[in-house]
C-alpha positions as CSV (number, residue, x, y, z in Angstrom):
1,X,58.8,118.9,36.0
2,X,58.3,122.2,37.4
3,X,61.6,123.2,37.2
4,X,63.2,120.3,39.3
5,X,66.4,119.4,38.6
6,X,66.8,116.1,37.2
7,X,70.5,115.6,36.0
8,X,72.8,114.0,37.9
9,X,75.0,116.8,38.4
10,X,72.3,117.7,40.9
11,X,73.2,115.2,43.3
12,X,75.1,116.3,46.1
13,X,78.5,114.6,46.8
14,X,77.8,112.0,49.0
15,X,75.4,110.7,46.9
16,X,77.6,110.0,43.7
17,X,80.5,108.8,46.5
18,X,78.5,106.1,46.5
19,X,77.2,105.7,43.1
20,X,80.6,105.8,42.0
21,X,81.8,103.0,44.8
22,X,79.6,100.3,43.9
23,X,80.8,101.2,40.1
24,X,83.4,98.4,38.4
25,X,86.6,100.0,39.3
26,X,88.0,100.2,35.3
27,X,85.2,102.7,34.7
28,X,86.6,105.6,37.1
29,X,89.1,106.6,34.6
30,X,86.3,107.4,32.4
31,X,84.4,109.1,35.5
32,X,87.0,111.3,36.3
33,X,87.4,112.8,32.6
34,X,84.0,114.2,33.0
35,X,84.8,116.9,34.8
36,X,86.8,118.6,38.1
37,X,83.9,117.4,40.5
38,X,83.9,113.9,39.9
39,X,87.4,113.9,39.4
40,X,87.7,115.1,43.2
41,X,85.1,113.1,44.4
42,X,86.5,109.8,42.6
43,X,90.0,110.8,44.8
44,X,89.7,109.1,47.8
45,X,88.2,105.9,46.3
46,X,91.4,104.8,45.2
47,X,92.6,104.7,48.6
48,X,89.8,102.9,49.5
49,X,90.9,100.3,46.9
50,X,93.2,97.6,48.7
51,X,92.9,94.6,45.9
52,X,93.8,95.1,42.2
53,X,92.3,91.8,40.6
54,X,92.6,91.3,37.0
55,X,90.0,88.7,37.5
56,X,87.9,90.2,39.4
57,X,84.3,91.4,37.7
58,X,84.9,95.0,39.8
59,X,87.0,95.4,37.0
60,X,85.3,94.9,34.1
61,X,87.3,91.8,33.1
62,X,84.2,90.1,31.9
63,X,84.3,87.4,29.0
64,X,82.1,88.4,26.0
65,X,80.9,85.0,25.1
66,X,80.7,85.4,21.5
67,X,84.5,85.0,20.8
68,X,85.9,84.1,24.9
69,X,87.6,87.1,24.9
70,X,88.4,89.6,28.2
71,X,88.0,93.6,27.9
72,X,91.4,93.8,29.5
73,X,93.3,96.6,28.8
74,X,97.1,96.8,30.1
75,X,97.1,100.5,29.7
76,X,93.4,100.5,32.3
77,X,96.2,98.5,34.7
78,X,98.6,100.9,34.6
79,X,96.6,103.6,35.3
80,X,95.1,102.1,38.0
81,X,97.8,101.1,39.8
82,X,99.5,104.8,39.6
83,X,96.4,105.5,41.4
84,X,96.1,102.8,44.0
85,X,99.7,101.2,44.6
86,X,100.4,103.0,47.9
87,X,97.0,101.6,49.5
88,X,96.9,97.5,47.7
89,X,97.3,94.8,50.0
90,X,96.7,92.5,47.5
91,X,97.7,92.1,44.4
92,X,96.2,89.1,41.4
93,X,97.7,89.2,38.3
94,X,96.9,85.4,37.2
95,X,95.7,84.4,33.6
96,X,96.9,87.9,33.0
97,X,99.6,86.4,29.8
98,X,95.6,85.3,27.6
99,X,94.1,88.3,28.6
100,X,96.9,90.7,27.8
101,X,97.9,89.3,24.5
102,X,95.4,90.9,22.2
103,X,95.0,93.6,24.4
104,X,93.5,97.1,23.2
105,X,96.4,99.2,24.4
106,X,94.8,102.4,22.6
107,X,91.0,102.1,22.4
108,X,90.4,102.2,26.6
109,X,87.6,99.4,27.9
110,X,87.6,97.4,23.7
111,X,88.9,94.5,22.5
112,X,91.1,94.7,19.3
113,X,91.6,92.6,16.4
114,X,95.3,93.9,15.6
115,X,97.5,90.8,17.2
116,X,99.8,92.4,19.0
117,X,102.6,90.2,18.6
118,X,102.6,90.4,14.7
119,X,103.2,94.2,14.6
120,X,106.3,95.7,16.8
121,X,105.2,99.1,17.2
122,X,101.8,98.1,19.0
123,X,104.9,95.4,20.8
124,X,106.6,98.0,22.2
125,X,103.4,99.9,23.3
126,X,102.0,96.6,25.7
127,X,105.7,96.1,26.7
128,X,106.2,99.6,27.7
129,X,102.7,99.7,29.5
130,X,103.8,96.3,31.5
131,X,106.7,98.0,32.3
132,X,104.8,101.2,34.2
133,X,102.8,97.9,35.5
134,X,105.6,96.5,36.9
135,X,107.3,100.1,38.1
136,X,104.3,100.7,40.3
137,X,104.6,97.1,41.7
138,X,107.9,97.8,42.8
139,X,107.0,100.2,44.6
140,X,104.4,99.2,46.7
141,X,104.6,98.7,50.6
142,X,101.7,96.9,52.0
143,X,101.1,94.3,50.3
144,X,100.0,91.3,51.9
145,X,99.2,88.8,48.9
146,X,100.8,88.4,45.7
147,X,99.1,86.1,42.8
148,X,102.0,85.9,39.7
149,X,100.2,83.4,37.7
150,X,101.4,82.5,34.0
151,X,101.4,86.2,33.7
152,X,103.5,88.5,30.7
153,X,105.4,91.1,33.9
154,X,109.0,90.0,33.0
155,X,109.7,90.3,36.4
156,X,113.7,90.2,37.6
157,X,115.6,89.8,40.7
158,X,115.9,93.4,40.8
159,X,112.3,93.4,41.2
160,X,112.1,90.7,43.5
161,X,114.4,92.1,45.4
162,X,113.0,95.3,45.9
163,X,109.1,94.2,46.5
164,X,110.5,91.8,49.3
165,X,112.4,94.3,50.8
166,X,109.4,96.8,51.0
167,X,106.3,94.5,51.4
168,X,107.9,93.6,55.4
169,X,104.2,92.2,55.6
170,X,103.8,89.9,52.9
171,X,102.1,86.5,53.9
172,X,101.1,84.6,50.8
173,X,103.3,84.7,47.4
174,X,101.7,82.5,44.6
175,X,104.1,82.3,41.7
176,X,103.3,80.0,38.0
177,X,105.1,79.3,35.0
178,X,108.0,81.4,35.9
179,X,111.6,81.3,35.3
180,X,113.3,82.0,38.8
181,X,116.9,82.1,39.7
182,X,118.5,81.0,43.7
183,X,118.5,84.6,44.1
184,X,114.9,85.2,43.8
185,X,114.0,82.0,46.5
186,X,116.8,83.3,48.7
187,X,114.8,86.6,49.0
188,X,111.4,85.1,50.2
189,X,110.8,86.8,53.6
190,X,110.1,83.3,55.3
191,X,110.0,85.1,58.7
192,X,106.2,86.8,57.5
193,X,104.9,84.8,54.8
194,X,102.4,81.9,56.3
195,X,101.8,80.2,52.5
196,X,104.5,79.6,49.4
197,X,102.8,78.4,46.3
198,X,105.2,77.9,43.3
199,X,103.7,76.1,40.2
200,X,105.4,75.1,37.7
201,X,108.5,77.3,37.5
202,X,112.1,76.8,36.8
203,X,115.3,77.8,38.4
204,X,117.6,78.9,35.7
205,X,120.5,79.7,38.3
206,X,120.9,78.4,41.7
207,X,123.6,80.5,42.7
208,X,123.1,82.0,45.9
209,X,120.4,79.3,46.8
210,X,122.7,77.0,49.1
211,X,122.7,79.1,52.0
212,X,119.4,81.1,51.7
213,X,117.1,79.0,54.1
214,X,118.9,79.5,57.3
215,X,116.0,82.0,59.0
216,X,113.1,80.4,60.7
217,X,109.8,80.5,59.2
218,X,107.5,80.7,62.2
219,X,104.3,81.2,60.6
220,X,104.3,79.4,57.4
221,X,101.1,76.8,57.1
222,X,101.2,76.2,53.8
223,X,103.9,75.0,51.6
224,X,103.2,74.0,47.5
225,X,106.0,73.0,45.2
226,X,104.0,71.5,42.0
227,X,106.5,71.0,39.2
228,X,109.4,72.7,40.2
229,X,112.2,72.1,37.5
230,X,115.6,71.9,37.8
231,X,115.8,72.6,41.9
232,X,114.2,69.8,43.6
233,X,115.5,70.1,46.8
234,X,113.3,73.2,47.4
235,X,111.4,71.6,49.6
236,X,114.1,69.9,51.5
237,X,115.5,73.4,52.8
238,X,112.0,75.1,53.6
239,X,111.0,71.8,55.7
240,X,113.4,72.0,58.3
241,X,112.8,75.6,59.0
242,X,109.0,75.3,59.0
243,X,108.0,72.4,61.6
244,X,106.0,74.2,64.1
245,X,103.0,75.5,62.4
246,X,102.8,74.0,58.5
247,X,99.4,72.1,58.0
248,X,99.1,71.9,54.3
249,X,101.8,70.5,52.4
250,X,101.9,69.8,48.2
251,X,104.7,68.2,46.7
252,X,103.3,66.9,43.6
253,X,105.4,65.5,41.2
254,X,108.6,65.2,43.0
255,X,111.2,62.7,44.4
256,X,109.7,61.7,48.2
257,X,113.3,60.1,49.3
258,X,114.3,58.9,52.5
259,X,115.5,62.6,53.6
260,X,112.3,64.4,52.7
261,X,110.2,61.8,54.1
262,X,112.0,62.2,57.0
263,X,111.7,66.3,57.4
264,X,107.9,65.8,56.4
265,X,107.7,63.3,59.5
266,X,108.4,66.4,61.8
267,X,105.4,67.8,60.9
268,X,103.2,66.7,64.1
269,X,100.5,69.6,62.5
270,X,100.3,68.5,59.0
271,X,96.7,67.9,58.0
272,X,96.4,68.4,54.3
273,X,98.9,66.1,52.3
274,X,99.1,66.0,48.6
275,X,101.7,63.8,47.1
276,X,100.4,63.5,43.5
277,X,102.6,61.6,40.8
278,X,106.0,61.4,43.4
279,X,107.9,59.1,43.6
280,X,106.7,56.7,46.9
281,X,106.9,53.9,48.1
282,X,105.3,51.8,50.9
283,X,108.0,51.7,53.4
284,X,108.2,56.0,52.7
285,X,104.4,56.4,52.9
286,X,104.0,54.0,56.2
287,X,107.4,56.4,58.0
288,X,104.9,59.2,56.6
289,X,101.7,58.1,58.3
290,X,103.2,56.8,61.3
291,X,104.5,60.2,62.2
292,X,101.6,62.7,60.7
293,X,98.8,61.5,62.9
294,X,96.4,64.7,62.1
295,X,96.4,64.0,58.6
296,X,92.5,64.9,57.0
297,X,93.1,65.3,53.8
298,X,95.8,62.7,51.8
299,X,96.2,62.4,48.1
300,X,98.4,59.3,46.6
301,X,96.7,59.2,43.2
302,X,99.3,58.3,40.0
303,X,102.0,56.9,42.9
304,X,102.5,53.2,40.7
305,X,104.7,51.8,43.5
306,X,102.3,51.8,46.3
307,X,100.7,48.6,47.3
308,X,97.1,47.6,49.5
309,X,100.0,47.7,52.1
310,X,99.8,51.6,51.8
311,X,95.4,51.3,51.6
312,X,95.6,49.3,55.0
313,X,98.0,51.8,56.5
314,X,95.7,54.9,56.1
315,X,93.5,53.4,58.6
316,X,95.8,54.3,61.4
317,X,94.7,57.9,60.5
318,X,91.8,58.2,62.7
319,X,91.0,61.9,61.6
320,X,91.4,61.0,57.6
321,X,88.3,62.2,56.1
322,X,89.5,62.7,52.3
323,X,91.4,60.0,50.6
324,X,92.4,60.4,46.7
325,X,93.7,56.8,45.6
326,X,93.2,57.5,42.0
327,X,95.4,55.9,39.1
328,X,97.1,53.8,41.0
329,X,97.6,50.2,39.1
330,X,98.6,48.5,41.9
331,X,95.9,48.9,44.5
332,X,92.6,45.7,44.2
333,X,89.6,45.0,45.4
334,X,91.2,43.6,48.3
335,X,92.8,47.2,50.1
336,X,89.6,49.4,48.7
337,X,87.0,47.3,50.5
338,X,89.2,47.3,53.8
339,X,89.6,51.5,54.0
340,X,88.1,53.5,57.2
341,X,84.6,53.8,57.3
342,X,84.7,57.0,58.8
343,X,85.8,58.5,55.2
344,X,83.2,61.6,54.0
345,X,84.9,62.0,50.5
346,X,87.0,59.0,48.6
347,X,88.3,59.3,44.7
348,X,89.1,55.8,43.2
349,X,89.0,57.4,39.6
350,X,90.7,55.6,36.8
351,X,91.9,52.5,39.3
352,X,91.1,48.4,38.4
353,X,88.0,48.4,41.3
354,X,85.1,46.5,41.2
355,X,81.8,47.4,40.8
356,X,81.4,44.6,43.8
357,X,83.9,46.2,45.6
358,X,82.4,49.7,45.0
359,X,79.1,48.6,46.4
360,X,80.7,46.8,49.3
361,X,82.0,50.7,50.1
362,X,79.0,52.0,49.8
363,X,77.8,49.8,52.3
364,X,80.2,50.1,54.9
365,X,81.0,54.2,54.9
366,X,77.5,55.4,55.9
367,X,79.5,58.7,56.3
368,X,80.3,58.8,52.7
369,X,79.4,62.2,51.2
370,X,81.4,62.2,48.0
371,X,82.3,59.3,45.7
372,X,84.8,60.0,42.6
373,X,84.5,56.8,39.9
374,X,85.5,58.8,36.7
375,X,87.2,56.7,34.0
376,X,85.5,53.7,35.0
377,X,84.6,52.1,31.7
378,X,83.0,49.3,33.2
379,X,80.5,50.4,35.2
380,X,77.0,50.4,33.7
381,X,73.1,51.1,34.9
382,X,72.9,47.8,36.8
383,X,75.4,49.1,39.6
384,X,73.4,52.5,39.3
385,X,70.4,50.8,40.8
386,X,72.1,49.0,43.1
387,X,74.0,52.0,44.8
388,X,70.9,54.0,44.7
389,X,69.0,51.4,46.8
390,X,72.3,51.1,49.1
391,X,72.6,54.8,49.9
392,X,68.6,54.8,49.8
393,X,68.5,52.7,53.3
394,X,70.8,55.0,55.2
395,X,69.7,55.9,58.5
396,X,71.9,59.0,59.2
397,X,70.4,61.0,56.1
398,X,73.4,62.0,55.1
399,X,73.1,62.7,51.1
400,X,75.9,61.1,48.8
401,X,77.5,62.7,45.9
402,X,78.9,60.4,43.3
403,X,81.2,61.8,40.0
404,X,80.8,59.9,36.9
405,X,82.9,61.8,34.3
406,X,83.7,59.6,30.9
407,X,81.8,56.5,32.0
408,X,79.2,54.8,29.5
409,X,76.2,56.4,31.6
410,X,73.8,58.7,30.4
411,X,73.9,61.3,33.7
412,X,70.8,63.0,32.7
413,X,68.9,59.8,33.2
414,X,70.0,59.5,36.5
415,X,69.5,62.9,37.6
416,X,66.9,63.3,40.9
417,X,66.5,59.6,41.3
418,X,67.1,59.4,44.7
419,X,67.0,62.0,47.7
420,X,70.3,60.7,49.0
421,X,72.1,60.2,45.8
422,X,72.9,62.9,43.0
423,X,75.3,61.6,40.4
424,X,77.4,64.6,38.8
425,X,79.4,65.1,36.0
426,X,82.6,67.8,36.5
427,X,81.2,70.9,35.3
428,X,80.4,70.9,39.0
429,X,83.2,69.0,40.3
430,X,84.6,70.8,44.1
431,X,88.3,70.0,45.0
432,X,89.4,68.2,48.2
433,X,90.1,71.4,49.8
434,X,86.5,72.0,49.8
435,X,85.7,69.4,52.6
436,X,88.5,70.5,55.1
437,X,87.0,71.9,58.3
């Protein structure tokens, strides 16, 4: 070699900068043990480092697929948030309660086989470690996005109370399988944050929740209450305060009644509108469409009390392009075959339609680009043919996707029989918020 230099201590510092930038972020901790240098060099990443993801592959979180299991280490979290807190604007923790569980909390970057739950010592080390987690949290001050998904941070009001009060430019809070008191809602900066996202949590304590939506919420456009036990007039207080800008709108799972209906009617913007398993009925749903004419995207699937009164309304929505009608006994041949033709994506899973009626769809919505008919037991390979030389004469070109998941058809048969037509299954099945322009 002639005496050239060939270890990597010979780069210059630039040079590992940027080795050590494209490197998964978990594996600077082991970089800056090597020595001084890299230790110095590996400084001003972190402030370079503005999302801490636990899901992320810049982390290293990868599943080993011989046992499913992450390389997630809570004591790798902690130390990486000491580092990077003051520069995060965002801030994923989701899935984090799996991952953490059988945690290595003493072997750095490997998986352990001691369950940590069986022994208290190794306990108290991942519930210590969560708390330096959640210290570092606290004290944060840019944070823009927040992600608390059916994740092990026994977070408090306290804790609440002191993130809100610090992040001033928080916009999005997502927050699952929590147990939240009135205090913690009351807190929500509604003047800065543009989305609320709560999933499945339940208020233990509405004390201090009467009175806690007074402020306006100027800039909130998205607004999901999935499943919220125990304080289901949530989103009858964050409705009144939010009518000027909120264009996506989930209440899945809750009571739509007269009032509610009535605050969602002020919302002239609303274009996304998921209404999943309420309760709904025609007369509700007709106030509703009447008054939320830019409506794109509306979901009514598992709603039993809605009638082909309700299927014959939604054509008054001339910009409805996604319609989920799903599970819903009630609805016949009769409303289906009667729905917009301008529709680009319709889901009549698990309903009592026709394979007549279905073909009489596929006939009339040329614009049709995705067609959901899971759960439908009857159909067979007769009505394959027959959609494939419907969708076959289209003169727009426009290519049709259509979901069969548990149906009596083989889906690799079918595969590539047609240019216009590809029949899935769901290991590639898209949600409606896919097709939203």
């Amino acid at each position: 070699m002639n005496g050239t230099c060939t270890s990597i201590q010979c780069l210059n510092d630039d040079c590992l900068f940027h080795i050590f930038k494209i490197m998964e972020i978990c594996h600077r901790l082991d970089l800056e043990s090597v020595c001084q240098r890299w230790k110095r060099i590996i400084a001003p990443l972190w402030k370079l480092t503005h999302k801490f993801d636990v899901t992320g592959r810049e982390f290293g979180y990868k599943y080993q697929q011989s046992d499913k299991k992450r390389d997630v280490n809570v004591e790798i979290c902690r130390e990486i948030i000491s580092r990077c807190y003051p520069y995060l604007t965002e801030i994923n923790l989701s899935r984090s309660s799996g991952q953490f569980e059988r945690a290595s909390v003493i072997n750095s970057g490997h998986d352990c086989e001691i369950d940590a739950y069986a022994i208290p010592s190794w306990q108290r080390k991942i519930h210590d470690a969560l708390a330096g987690v959640e210290t570092f949290l606290s004290q944060c001050e840019n944070i823009e996005r927040l992600f608390l998904c059916s994740c092990v941070l026994d977070v408090t009001d306290k804790f609440f109370e002191k993130f809100f009060e610090n992040n001033r430019k928080l916009r999005s809070i997502v927050l699952s399988n929590y147990r939240l008191s009135g205090k913690t809602l009351s807190l929500l900066p509604l003047g800065t944050l543009e989305s609320i996202e709560l999933y499945h949590c339940i208020i233990v304590d509405n004390k201090n929740y009467e009175s806690s939506f007074a402020s306006e919420s100027p800039n909130l456009h998205t607004l999901s209450v999935v499943n919220l036990l125990n304080c289901c007039d949530f989103a009858h207080k964050v409705l009144p305060v939010s009518t000027s800008k909120l264009v996506r709108l989930h209440l899945i799972n809750d009571d739509i009644t007269r009032k509610l209906s009535s605050n969602i009617c002020d919302l002239k913007n609303l274009t996304y509108l998921n209404l999943r398993k309420s309760i709904l009925d025609d007369s509700l749903l007709a106030l509703i469409i009447d008054n939320c004419k830019k409506l794109i995207v509306l979901d009514i699937s598992f709603i039993f009390a809605l009638s082909n009164a309700s299927l014959r309304k939604t054509n008054s929505l001339r910009h409805l392009e996604c319609l989920n009608v799903g599970f819903s006994d009630n609805f016949t041949d009769a409303g289906f075959v009667n729905l917009s033709e301008n529709l680009l994506v319709l889901d009549v899973s698990g309903s009592d339609i026709s394979i007549d009626a279905i073909l009489m769809i596929l006939n009339r919505m040329q614009k049709l680009k995705r067609l959901d008919l899971n759960f439908l037991e009857h159909l067979n390979m007769s009505f394959v043919e027959s959609a494939i030389e419907i969708v076959s004469r289209r003169s727009n070109n426009i290519p049709l996707e259509v979901y069969l998941i548990d149906v009596p058809i083989d889906i690799e048969e079918i595969r590539n029989t047609c240019p216009l037509i590809e029949f899935k299954d769901n290991s590639v099945r898209l949600g409606f918020h896919h097709y939203i322009k």
